[in-house]
ROTOR-991577 format. One record per atom (N, C-alpha, C): residue number from 1; residue in three letters; atom name; y, z, x. Coordinates in steps of 0.1 Angstrom, whole numbers, plus 5000, padded with zeros to 4 digits. Atoms other than C-alpha are relative to their C-alpha. Layout:
N
ATOM, num, residu, atome, v, w, u
ATOM, NUM, ALA, CA, Y, Z, X
...
//
This chain:
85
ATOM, num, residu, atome, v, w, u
ATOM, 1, UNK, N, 4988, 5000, 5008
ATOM, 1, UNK, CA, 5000, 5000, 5000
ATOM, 1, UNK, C, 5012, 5000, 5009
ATOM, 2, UNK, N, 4985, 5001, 4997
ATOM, 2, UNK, CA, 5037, 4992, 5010
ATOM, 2, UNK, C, 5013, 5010, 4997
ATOM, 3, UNK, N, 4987, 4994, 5006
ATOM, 3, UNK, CA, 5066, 5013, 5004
ATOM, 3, UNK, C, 5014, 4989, 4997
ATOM, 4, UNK, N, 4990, 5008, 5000
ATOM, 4, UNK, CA, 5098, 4998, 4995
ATOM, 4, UNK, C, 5008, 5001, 5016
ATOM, 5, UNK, N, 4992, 4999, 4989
ATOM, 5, UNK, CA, 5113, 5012, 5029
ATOM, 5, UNK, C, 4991, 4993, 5010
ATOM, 6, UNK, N, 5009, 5008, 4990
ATOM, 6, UNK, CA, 5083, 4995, 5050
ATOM, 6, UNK, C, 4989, 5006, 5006
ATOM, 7, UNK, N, 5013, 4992, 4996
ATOM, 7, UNK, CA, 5060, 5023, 5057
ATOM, 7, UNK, C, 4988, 4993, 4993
ATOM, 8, UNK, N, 5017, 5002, 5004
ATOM, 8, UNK, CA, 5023, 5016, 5046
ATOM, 8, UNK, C, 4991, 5011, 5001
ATOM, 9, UNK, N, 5010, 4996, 4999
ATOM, 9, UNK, CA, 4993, 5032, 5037
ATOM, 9, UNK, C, 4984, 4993, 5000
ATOM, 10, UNK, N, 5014, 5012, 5000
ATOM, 10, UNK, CA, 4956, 5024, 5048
ATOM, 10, UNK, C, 4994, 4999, 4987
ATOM, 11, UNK, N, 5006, 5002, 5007
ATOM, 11, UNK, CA, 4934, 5015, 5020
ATOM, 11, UNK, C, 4989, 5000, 5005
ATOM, 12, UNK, N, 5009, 5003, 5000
ATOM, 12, UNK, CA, 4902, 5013, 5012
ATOM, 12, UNK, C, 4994, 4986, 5004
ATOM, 13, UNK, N, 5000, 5017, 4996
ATOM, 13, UNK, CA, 4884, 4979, 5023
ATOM, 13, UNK, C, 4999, 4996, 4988
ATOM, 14, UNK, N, 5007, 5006, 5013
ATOM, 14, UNK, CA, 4870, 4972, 4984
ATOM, 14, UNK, C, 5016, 4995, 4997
ATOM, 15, UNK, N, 4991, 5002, 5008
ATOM, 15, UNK, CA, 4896, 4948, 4968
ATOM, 15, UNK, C, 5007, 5005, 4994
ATOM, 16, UNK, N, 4996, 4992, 5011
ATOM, 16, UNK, CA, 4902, 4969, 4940
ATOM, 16, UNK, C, 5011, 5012, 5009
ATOM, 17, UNK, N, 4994, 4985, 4997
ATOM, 17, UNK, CA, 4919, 4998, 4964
ATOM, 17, UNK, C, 5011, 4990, 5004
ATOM, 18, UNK, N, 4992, 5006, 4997
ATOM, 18, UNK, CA, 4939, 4968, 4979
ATOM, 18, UNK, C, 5010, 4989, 4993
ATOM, 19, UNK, N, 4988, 5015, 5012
ATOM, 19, UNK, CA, 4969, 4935, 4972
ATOM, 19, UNK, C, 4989, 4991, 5006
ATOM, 20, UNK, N, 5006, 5014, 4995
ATOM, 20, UNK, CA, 4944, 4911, 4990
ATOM, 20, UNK, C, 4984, 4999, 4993
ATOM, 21, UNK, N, 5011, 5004, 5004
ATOM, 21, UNK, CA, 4910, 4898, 4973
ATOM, 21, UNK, C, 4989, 4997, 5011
ATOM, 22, UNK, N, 5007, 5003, 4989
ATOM, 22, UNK, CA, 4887, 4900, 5001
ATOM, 22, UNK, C, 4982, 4994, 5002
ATOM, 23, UNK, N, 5010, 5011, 5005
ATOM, 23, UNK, CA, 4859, 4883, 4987
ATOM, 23, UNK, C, 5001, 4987, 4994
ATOM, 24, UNK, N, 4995, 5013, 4998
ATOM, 24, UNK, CA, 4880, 4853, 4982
ATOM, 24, UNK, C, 5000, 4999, 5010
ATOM, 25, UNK, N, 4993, 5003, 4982
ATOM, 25, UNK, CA, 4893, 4853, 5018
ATOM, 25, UNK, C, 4987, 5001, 5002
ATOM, 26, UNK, N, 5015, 4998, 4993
ATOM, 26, UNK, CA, 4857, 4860, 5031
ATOM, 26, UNK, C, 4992, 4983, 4994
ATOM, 27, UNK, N, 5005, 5012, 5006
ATOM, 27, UNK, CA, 4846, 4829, 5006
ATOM, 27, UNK, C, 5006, 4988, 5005
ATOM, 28, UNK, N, 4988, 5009, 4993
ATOM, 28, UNK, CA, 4873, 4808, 5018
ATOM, 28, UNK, C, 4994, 4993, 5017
ATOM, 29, UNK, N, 5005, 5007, 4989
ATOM, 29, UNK, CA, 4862, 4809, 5053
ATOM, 29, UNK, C, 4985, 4997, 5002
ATOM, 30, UNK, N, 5017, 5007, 5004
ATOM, 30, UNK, CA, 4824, 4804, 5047
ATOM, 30, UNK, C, 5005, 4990, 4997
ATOM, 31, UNK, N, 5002, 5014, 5005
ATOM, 31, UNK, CA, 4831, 4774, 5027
ATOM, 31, UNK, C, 5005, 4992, 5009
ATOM, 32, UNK, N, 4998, 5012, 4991
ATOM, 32, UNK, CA, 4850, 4761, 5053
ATOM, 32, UNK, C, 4994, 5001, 5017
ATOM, 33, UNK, N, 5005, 5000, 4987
ATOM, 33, UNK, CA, 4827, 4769, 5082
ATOM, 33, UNK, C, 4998, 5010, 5012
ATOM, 34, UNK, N, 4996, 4994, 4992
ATOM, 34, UNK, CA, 4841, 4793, 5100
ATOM, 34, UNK, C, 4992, 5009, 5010
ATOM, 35, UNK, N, 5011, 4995, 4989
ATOM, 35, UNK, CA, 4820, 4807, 5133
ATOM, 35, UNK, C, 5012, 5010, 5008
ATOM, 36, UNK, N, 4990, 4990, 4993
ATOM, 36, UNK, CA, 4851, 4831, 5144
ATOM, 36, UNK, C, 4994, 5016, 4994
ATOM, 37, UNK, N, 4999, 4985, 5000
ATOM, 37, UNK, CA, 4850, 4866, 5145
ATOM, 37, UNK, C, 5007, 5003, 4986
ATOM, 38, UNK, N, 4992, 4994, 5010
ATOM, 38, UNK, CA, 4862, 4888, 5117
ATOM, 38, UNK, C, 4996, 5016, 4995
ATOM, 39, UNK, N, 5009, 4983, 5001
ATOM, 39, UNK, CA, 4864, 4926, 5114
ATOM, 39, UNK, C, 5016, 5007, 4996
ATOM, 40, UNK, N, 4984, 4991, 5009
ATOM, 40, UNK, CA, 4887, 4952, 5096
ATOM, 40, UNK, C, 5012, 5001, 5006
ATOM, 41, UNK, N, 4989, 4997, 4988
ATOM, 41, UNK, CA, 4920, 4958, 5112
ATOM, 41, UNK, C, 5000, 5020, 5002
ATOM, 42, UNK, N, 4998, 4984, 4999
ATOM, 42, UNK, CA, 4928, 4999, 5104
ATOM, 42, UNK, C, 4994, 5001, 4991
ATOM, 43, UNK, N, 5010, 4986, 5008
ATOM, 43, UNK, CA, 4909, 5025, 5091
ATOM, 43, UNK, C, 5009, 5012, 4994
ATOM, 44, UNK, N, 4997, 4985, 5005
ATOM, 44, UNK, CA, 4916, 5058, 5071
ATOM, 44, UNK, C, 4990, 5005, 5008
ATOM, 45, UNK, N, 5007, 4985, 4995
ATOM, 45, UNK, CA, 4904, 5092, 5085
ATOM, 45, UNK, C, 4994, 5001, 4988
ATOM, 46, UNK, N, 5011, 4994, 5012
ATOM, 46, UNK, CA, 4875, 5099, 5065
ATOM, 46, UNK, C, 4990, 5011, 5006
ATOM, 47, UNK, N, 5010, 4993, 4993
ATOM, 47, UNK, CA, 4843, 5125, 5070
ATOM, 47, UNK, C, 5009, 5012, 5006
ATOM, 48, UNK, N, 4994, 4989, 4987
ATOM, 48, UNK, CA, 4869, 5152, 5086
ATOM, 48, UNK, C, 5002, 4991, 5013
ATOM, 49, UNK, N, 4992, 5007, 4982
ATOM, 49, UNK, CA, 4878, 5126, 5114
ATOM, 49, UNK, C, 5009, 5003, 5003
ATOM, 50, UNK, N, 4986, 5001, 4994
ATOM, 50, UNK, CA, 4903, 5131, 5137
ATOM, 50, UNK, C, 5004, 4995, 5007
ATOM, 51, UNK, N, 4996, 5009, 4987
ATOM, 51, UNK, CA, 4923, 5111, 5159
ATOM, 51, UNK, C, 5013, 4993, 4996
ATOM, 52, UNK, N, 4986, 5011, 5003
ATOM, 52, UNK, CA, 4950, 5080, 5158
ATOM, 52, UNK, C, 5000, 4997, 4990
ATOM, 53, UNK, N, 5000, 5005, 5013
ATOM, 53, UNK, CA, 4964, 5073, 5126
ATOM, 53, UNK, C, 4998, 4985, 4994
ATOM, 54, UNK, N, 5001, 5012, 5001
ATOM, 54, UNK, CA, 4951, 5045, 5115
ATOM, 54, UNK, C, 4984, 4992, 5006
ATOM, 55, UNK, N, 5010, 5001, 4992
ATOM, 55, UNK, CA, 4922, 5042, 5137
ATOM, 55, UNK, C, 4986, 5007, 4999
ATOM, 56, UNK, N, 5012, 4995, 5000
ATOM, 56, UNK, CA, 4895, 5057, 5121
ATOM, 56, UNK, C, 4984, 4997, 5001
ATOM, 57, UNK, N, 5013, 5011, 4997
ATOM, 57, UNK, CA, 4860, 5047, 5133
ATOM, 57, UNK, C, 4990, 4998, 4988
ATOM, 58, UNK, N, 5008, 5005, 5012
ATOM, 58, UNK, CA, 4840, 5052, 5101
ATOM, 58, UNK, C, 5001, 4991, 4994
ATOM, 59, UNK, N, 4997, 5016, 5013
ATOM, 59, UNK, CA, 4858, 5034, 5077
ATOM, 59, UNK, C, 5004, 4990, 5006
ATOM, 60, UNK, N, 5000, 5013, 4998
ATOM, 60, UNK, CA, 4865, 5008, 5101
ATOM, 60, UNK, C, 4987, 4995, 4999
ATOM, 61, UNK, N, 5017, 5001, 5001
ATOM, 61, UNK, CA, 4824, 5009, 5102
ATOM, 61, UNK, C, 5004, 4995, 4989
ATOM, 62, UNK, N, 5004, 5005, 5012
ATOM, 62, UNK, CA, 4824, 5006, 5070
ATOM, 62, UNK, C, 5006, 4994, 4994
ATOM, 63, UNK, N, 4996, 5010, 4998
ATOM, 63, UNK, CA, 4847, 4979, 5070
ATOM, 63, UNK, C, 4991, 4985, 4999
ATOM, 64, UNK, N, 5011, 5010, 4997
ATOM, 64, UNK, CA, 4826, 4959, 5086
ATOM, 64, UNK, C, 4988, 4997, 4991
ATOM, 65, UNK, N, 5012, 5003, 5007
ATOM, 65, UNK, CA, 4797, 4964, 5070
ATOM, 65, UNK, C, 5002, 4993, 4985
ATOM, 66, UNK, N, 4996, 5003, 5015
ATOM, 66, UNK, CA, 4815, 4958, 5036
ATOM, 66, UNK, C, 5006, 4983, 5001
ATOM, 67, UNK, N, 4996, 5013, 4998
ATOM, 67, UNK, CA, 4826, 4923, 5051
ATOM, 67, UNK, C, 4987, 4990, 5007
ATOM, 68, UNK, N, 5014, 5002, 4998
ATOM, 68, UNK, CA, 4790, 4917, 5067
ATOM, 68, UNK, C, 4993, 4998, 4984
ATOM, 69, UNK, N, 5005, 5006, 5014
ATOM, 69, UNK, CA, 4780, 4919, 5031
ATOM, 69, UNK, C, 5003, 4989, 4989
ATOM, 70, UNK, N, 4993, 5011, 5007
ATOM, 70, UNK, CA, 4801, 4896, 5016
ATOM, 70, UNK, C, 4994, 4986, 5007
ATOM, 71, UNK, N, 5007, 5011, 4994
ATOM, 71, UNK, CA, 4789, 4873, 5042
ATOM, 71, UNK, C, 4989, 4996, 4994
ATOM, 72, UNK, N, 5014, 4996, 5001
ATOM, 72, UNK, CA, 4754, 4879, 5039
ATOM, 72, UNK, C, 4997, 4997, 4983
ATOM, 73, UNK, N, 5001, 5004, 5011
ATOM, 73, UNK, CA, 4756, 4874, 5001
ATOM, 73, UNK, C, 5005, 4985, 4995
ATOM, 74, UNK, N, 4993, 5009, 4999
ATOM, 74, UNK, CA, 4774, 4841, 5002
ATOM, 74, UNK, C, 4989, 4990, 5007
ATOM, 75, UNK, N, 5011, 5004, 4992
ATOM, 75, UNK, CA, 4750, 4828, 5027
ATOM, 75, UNK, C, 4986, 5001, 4989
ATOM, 76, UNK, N, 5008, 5000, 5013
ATOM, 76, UNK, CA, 4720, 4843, 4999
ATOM, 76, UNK, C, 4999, 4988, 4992
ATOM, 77, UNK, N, 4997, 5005, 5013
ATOM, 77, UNK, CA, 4735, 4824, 4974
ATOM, 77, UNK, C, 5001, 4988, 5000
ATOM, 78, UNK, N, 4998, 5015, 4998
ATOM, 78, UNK, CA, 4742, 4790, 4991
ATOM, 78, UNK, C, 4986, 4996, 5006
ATOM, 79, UNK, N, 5014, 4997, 5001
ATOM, 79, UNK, CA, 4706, 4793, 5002
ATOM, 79, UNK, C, 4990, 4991, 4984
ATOM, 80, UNK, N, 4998, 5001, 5012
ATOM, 80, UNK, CA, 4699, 4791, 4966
ATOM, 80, UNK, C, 5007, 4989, 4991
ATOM, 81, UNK, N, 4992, 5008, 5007
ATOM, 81, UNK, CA, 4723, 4767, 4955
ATOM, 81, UNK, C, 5007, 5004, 4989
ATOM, 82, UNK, N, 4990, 4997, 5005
ATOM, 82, UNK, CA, 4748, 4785, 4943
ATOM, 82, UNK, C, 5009, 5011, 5005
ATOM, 83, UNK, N, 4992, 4995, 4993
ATOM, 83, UNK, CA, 4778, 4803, 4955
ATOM, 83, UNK, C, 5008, 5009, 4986
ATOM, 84, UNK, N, 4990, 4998, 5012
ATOM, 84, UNK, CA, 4796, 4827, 4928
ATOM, 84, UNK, C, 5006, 5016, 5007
ATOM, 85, UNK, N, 4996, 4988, 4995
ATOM, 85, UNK, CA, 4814, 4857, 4942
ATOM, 85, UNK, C, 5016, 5005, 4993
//
């Protein structure tokens, strides 16, 4: 989330906590190919973590894996002959 003054806060990865659709964007570059890298930017402190704001390793984990899925389901599905996400 944005403030009007320009601060931010991190979100969750799932769409729903965020402004961006990240199961379009993830569909987007499957359909067109894409063999690049792609992994969360910042994390929330979750679990009692502590450290740099922003930088928390779980939920970046679990970033990943939540964008590893989207793949991995997409891939499934075109498999299959069909793509619906």
């Amino acid at each position: 989330m944005v403030h009007e003054n320009g601060d931010f806060e991190e979100s969750a990865h799932l769409s729903s906590a965020g402004s961006l659709d990240m199961g379009a964007i993830v569909k987007a570059l499957f359909e067109e190919g894409s063999n690049g890298y792609v992994r969360p930017d910042h994390g929330r402190m979750i679990f009692d973590e502590t450290g740099r704001p922003g930088y928390g390793l779980y939920d970046r984990a679990l970033g990943a894996v939540y964008l590893q899925g989207i793949w991995e389901g997409l891939h499934v599905q075109t498999r299959k002959g069909k793509v619906a996400i």
